[in-house]
C-alpha positions as CSV (number, residue, x, y, z in Angstrom):
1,X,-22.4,-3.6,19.7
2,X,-20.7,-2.5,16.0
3,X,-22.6,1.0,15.0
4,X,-23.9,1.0,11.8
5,X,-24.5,4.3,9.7
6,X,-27.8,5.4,10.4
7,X,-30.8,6.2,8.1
8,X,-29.6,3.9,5.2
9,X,-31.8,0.3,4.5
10,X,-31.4,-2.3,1.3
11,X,-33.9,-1.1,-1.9
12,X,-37.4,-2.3,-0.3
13,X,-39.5,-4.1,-3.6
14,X,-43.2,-4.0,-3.3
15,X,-45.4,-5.1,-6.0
16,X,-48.6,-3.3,-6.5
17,X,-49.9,-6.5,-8.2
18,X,-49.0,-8.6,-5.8
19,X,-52.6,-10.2,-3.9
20,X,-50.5,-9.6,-0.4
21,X,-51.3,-6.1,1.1
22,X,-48.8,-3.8,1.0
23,X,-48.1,-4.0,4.8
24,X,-47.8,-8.0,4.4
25,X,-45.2,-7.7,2.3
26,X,-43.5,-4.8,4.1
27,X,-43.3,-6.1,7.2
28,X,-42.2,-9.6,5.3
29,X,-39.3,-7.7,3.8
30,X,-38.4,-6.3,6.9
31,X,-38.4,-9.8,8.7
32,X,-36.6,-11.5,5.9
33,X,-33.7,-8.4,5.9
34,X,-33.4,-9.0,9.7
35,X,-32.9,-12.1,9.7
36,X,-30.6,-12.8,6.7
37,X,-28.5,-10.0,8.5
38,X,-29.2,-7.6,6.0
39,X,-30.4,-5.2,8.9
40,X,-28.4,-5.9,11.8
41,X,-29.0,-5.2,15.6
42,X,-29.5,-1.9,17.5
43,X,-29.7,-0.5,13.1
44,X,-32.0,2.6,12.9
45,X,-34.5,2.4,10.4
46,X,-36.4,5.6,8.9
47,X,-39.6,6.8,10.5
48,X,-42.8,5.6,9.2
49,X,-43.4,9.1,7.9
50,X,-39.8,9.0,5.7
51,X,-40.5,5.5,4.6
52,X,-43.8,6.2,3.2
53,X,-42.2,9.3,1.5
54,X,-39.5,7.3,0.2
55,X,-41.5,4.4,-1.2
56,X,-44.4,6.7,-2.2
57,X,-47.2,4.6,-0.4
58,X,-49.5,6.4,1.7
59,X,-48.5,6.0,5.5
60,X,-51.3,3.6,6.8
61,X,-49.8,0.3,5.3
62,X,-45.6,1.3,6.9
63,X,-47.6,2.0,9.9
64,X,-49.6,-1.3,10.6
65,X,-46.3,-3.1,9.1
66,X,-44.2,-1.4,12.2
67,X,-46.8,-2.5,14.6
68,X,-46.9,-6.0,13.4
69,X,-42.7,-5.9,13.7
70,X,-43.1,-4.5,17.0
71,X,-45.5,-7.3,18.4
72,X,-43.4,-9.8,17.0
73,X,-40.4,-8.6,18.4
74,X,-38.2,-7.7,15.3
75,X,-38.4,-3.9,16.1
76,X,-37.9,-1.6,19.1
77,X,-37.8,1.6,20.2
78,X,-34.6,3.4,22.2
79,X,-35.2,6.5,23.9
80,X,-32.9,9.4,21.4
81,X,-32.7,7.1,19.0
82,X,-36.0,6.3,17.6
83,X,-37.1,2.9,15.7
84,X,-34.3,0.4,15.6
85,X,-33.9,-3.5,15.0
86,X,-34.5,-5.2,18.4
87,X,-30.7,-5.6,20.1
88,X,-32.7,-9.1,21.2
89,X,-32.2,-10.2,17.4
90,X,-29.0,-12.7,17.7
91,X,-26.0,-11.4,15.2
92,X,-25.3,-14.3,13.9
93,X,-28.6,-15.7,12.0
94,X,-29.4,-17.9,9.0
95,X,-30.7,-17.0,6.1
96,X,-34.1,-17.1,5.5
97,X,-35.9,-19.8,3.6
98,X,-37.7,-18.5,0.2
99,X,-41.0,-18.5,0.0
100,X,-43.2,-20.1,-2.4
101,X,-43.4,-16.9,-4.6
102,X,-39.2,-17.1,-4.6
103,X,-38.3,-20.6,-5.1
104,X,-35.2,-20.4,-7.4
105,X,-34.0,-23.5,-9.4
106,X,-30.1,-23.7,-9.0
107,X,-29.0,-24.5,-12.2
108,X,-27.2,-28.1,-12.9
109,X,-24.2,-27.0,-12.8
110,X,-22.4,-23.8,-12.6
111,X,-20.2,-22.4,-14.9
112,X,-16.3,-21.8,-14.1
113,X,-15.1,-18.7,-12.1
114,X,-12.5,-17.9,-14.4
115,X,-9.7,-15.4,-13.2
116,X,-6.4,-13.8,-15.2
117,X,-4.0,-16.3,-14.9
118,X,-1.7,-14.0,-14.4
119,X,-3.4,-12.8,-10.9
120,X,-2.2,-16.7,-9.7
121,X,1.6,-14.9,-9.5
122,X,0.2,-12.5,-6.9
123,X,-1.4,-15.1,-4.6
124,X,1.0,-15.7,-1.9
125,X,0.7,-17.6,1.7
126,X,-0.3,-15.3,4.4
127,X,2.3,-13.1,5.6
128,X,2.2,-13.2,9.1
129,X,5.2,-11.3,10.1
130,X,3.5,-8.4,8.1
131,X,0.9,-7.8,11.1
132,X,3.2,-6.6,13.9
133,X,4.1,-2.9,13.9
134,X,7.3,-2.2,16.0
135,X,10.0,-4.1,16.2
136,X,11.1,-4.8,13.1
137,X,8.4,-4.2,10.8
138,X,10.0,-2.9,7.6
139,X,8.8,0.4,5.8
140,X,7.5,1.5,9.2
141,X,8.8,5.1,10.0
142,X,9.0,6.7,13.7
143,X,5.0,7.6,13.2
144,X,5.6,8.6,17.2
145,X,8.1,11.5,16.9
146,X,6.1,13.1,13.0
147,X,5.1,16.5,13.6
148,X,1.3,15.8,13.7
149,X,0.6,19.5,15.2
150,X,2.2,20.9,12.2
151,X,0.6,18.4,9.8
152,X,-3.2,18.8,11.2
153,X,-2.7,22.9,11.3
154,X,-2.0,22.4,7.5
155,X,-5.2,19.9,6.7
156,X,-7.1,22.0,9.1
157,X,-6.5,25.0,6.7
158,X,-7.0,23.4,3.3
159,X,-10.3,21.4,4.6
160,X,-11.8,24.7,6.0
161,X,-12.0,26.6,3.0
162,X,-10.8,25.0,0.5
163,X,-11.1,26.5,-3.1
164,X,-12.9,25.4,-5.7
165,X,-10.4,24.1,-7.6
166,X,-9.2,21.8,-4.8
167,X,-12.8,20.1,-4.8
168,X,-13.3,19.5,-8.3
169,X,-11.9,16.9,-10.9
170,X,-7.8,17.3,-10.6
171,X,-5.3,16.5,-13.4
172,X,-3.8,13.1,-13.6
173,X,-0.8,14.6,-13.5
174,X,-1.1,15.9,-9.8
175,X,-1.5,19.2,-8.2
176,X,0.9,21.8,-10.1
177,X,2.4,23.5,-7.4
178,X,3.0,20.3,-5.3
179,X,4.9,18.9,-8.6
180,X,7.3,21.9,-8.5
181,X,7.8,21.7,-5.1
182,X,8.7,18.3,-5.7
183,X,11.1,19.4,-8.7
184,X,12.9,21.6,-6.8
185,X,13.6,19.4,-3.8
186,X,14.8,16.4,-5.9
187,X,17.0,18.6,-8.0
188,X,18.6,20.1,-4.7
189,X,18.9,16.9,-2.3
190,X,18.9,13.8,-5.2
191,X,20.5,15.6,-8.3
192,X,17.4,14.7,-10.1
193,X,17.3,16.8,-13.6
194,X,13.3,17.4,-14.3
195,X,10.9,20.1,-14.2
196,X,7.6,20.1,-12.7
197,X,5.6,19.0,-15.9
198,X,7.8,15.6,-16.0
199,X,6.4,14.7,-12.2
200,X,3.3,12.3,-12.0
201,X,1.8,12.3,-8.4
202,X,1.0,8.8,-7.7
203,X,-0.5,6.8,-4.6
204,X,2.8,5.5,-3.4
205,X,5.8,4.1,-4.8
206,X,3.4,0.7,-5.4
207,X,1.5,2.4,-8.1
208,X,4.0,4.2,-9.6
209,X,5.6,0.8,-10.8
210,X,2.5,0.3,-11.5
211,X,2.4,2.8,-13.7
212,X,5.5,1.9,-15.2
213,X,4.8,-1.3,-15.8
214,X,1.9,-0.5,-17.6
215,X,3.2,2.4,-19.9
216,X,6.2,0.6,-21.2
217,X,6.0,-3.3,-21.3
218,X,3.7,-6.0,-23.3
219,X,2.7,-9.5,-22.2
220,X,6.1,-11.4,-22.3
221,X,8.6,-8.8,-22.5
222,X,11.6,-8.9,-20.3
223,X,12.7,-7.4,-17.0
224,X,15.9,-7.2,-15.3
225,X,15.0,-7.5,-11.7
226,X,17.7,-7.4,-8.8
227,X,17.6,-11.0,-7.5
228,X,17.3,-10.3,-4.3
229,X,14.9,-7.8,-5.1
230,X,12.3,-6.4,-3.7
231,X,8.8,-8.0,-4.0
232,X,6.6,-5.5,-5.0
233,X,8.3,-5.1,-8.0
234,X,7.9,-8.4,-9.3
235,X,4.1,-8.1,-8.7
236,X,4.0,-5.0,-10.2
237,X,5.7,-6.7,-13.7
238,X,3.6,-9.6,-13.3
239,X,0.7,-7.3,-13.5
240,X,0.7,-6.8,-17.0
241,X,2.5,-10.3,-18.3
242,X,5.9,-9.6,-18.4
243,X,8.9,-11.9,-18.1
244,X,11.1,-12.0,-15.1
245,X,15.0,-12.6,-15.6
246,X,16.4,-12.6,-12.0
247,X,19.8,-10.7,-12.4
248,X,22.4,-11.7,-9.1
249,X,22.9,-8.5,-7.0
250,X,27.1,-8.6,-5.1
251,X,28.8,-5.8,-3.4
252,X,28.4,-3.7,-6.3
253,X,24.9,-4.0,-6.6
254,X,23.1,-5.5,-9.6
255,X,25.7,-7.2,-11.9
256,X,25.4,-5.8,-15.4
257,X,27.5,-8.5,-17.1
258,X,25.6,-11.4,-15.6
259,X,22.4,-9.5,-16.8
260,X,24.0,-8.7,-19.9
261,X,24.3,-12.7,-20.6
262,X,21.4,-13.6,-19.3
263,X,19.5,-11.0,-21.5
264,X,20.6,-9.0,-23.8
265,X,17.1,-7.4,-24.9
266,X,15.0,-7.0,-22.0
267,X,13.1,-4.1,-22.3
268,X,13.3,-3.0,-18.8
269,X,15.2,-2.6,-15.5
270,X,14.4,-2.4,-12.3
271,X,17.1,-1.2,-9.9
272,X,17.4,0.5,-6.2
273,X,21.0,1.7,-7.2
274,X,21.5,4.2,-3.5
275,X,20.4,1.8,-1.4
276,X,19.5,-1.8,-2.5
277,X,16.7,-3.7,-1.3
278,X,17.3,-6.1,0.7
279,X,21.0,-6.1,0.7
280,X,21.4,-2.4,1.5
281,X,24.6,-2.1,-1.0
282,X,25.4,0.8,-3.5
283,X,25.4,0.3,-6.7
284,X,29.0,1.3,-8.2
285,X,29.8,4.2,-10.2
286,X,31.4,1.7,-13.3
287,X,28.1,0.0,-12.5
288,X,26.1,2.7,-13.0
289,X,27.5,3.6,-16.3
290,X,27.6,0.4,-17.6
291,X,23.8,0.1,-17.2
292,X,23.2,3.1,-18.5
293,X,25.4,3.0,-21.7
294,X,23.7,-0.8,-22.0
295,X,20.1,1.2,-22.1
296,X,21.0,3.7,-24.4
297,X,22.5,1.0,-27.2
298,X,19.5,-0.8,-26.7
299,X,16.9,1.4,-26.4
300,X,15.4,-0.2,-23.0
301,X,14.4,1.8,-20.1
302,X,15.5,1.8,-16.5
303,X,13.2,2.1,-13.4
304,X,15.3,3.4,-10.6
305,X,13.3,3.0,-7.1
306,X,14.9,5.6,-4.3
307,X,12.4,4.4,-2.0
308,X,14.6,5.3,1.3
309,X,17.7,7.3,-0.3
310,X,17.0,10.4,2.8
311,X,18.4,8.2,5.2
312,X,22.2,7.7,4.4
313,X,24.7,7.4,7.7
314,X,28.1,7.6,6.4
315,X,28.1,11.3,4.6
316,X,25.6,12.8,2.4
317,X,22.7,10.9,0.4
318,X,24.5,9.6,-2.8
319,X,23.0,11.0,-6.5
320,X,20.7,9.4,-8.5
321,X,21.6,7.2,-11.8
322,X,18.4,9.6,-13.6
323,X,21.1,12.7,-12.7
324,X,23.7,11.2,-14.8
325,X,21.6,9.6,-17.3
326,X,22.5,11.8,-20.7
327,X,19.4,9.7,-22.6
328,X,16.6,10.0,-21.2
329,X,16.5,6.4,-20.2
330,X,15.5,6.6,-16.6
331,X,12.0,6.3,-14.7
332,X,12.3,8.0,-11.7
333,X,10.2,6.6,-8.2
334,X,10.1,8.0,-5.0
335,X,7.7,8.3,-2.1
336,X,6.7,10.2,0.7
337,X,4.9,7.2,2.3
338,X,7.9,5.9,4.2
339,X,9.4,9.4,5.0
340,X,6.5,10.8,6.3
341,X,3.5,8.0,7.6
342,X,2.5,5.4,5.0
343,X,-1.5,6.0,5.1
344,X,-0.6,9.0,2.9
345,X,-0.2,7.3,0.4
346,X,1.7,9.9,-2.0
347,X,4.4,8.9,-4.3
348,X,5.8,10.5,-7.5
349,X,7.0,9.3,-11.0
350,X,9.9,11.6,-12.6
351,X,9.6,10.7,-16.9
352,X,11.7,11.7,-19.5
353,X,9.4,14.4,-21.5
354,X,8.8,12.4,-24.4
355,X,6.6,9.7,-22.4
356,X,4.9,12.5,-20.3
357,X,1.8,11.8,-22.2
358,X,1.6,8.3,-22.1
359,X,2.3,7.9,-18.4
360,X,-0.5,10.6,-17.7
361,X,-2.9,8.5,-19.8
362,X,-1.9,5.8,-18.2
363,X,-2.5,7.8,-14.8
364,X,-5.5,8.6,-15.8
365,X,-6.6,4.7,-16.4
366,X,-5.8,3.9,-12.8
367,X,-7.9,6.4,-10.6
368,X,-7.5,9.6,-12.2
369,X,-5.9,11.6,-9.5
370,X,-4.7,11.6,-5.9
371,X,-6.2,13.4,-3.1
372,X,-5.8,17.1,-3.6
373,X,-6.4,17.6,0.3
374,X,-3.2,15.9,1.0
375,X,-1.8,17.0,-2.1
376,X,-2.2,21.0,-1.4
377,X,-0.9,20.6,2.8
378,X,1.9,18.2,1.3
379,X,3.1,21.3,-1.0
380,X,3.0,23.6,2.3
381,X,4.6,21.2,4.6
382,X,7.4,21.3,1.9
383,X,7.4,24.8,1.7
384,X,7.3,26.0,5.0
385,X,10.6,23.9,5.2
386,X,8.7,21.3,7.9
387,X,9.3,18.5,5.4
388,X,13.5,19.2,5.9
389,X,13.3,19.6,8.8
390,X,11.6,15.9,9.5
391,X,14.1,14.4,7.7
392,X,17.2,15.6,9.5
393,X,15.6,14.6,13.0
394,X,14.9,11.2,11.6
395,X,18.0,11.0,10.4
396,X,19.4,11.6,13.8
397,X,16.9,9.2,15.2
398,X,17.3,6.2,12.7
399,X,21.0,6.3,13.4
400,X,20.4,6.1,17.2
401,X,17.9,3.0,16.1
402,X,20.3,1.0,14.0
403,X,23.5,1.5,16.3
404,X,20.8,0.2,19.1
405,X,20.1,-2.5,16.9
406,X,23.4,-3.5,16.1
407,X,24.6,-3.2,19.6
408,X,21.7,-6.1,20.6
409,X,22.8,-8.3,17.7
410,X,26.4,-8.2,18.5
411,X,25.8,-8.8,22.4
412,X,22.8,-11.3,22.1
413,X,22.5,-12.9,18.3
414,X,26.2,-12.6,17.1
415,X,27.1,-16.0,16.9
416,X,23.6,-16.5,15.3
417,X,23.3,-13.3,12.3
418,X,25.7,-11.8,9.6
419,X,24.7,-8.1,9.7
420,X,25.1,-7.0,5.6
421,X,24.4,-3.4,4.8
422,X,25.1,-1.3,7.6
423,X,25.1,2.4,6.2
424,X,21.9,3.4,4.7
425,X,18.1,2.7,5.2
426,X,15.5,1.9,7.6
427,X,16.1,-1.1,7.8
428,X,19.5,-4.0,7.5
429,X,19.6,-7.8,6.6
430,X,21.5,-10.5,8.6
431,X,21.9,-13.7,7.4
432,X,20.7,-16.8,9.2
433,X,23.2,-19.9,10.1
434,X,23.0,-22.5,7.5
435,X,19.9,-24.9,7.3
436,X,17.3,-22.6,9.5
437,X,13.8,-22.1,7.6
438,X,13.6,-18.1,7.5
439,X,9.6,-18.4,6.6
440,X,9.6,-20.5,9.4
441,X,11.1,-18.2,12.1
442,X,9.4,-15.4,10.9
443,X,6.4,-17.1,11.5
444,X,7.3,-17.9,15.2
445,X,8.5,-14.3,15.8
446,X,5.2,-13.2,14.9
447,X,3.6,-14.9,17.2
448,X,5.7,-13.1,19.8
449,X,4.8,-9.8,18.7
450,X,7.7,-9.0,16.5
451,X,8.0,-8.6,12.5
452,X,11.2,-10.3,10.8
453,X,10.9,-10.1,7.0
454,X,12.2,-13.7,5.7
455,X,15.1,-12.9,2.9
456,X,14.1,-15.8,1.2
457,X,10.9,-14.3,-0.3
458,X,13.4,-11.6,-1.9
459,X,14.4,-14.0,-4.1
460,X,13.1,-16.0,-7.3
461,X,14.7,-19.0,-6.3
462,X,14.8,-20.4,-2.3
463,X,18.4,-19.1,-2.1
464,X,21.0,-22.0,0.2
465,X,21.1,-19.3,3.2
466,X,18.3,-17.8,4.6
467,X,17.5,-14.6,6.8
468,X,16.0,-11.6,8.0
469,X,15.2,-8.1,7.1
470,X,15.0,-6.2,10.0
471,X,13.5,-2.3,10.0
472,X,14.5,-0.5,13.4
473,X,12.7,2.8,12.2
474,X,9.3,2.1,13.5
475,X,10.8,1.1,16.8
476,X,12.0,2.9,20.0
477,X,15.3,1.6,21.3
478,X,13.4,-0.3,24.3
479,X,11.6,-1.9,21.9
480,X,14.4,-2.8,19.7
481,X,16.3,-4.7,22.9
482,X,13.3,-6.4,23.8
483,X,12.7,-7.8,20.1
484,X,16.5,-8.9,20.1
485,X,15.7,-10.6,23.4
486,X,12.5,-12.9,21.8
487,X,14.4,-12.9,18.2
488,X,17.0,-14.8,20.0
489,X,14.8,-16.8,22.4
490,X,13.3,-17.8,18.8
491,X,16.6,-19.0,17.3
């Protein structure tokens, strides 16, 4: 049986000018909120002596309302546990008819549920392939091998006595010292030139285009998005109106000129420039510097998204476009979700200083602040050098993941994938033969217990060649063999 919390019922109405006695229509409420599932079976309800408190009747009438409930069967009583609603009661129960005294008119006809129409561009079919974790759910890190011991001795020591200021309303920005900490890592490990008061804690890399969607774009304005891109992005800019100009992505990453062509003016855009997502290509240095020499004529901005930039195989991770940006152009995003375990859900936004106040408004809109329990142990973990630490094992580990991944596609799916992007990531795309359905196959792999991300979904068009993304992070190399095995069984 589901436990319910205990000691909590629906508001109870009585009317004192109602002809009923109070202990008719008490025990009527009761048998109504049983029934209509309001109060569900094996539910605790409060003593008669609470209940008359809480109502402020006297106790007689809650009395001979229990004993009628009890005679008819709606209420029992369990040895520890006091009165509860009989476990006899069957879960699944219809409503009950109104009385006389309730007898609503529906009206004629009822008026349109309206929504934004812009909310219809999030609606998408059910993702199926998104329920699996293991093999090869993407975004997934090695939750198995994260230093939980470490990680519960910090919460343990910030939930235990924590100060006041840790417990009280915290700035939208984030919590200061976790924002330096943060400073001083990107600087050192991304080339990322900020200070602490340009860092906005966020609730993952999701919110914080959120957040940047918000601060700089109106309805209609225009966005460069890497086409493929990645998905989240486009929700995000659909959020708040905007226009979507899909910009081709090649071996260089996202292709200026054609972008260039296609829109001149757009206000915004979006790049992964160290490790693109889904392709898993590097944006070029001539690139680079075309995109941002394009931003500073025009005065647009550009979000750079280093959602995975830790994990680089072939030498050390690459700089960040913000590092070489001389105008101030370039949003920052990163995350700590997919390094660490994604229920943290803590992300950061790196601004230039002249829009720190509009993002923290902005911030400030969406839920005011983040937790500062996981905010205060995140800024020790760093600290205390465990968060370095984590990364250079799973960077050890991911390699062993990917070559074991690679290994199964080469001696299993080789006349079936085209492995693209094989250097960086938690994850690597193969493309499909010609004329298989990748929404289709993913769907089928789900059902064997694996997660294959179709590559078509990345795109804003159905692209002529499907495939799959395929994240080897969240999977030991057992489970990786045994996912090639069904992947090709599936194919």
């Amino acid at each position: 049986m589901k436990r319910l919390p205990k000691g909590f019922l629906p508001p109870i109405a009585l009317d004192a000018a109602n002809a009923a006695p109070m202990y008719d229509q008490l025990s009527e409420w009761f048998r109504r909120a049983i029934l209509d599932g309001r109060l569900r079976p094996g539910q605790r309800v409060p003593s008669t002596r609470s209940l008359a408190k809480e109502l402020n009747i006297s106790r007689v009438p809650v009395l001979s309302a229990y004993e009628q409930l009890y005679a008819e069967g709606y209420l029992q009583t369990f040895v520890g546990a006091g009165t509860c609603v009989a476990s006899s009661i069957p879960v699944e129960t219809k409503p009950a008819k109104p009385t006389q005294r309730e007898s609503p008119r529906a009206p004629a006809q009822s008026a349109p549920r309206r929504i934004a129409q812009r909310v219809e561009g999030l609606l998408t079919p059910p993702q199926t392939w998104a329920n699996n974790n293991g093999a090869f759910r993407v975004g997934l890190p090695a939750i198995e091998h994260f230093p939980t011991a470490a990680w519960s001795k910090l919460i343990h020591h910030h939930a235990r006595q924590p100060p006041i200021e840790q417990m009280v309303y915290g700035s939208p920005m984030g919590y200061l010292p976790l924002r330096e900490a943060i400073a001083e890592y990107l600087g050192t490990v991304r080339a990322v030139r900020c200070d602490a008061s340009q860092i906005i804690i966020t609730t993952g890399s999701q919110q914080g285009l959120q957040l940047c969607a918000h601060a700089l774009l109106e309805a209609k304005d225009r966005v460069w998005l890497e086409d493929p891109g990645y998905p989240g992005a486009r929700l995000a800019f659909h959020t708040v109106g905007a226009s979507i100009v899909p910009v081709p992505v090649d071996e260089e990453g996202l292709n200026v000129d054609e972008a260039i062509r296609l829109d001149r003016q757009a206000r915004v855009a979006y790049i992964s420039p160290s490790h693109q997502f889904p392709l898993g290509v590097t944006m070029s240095a001539a690139r680079r510097m075309q995109l941002l020499n394009w931003a500073s004529r025009t005065g647009a901005w550009i979000i750079e998204d280093d959602y995975d930039s830790e994990f680089r195989f072939g030498g050390r991770p690459l700089a960040s476009l913000q590092g070489m940006d001389t105008d101030d152009r370039v949003i920052y995003v990163g995350t700590f979700s997919k390094v660490m375990f994604p229920a943290l859900r803590v992300g950061y936004v790196v601004v230039p200083k002249d829009l720190v106040a509009a993002f923290g408004a902005v911030r400030d809109a969406f839920d005011t602040f983040s937790s500062m329990l996981y905010q205060a142990a995140l800024t020790d973990f760093i600290r205390e050098g465990q968060f370095a630490r984590h990364i250079r094992r799973m960077r050890a580990l991911y390699l062993e993941r990917r070559m074991a991944l690679l290994e199964g596609i080469a001696q299993h799916l080789d006349d079936k994938l085209e492995v693209i992007g094989t250097h960086a990531g938690m994850q690597l795309t193969a493309l499909l033969p010609r004329g298989i359905d990748d929404v289709a196959l993913s769907i089928k792999t789900a059902k064997l217990g694996i997660s294959t991300r179709p590559l078509s979904i990345c795109y804003a068009k159905r692209p002529k060649r499907g495939g799959v993304i395929l994240g080897y992070s969240g999977a030991s190399v057992a489970e990786i063999r045994e996912g090639v095995r069904k992947l090709r069984s599936c194919l």
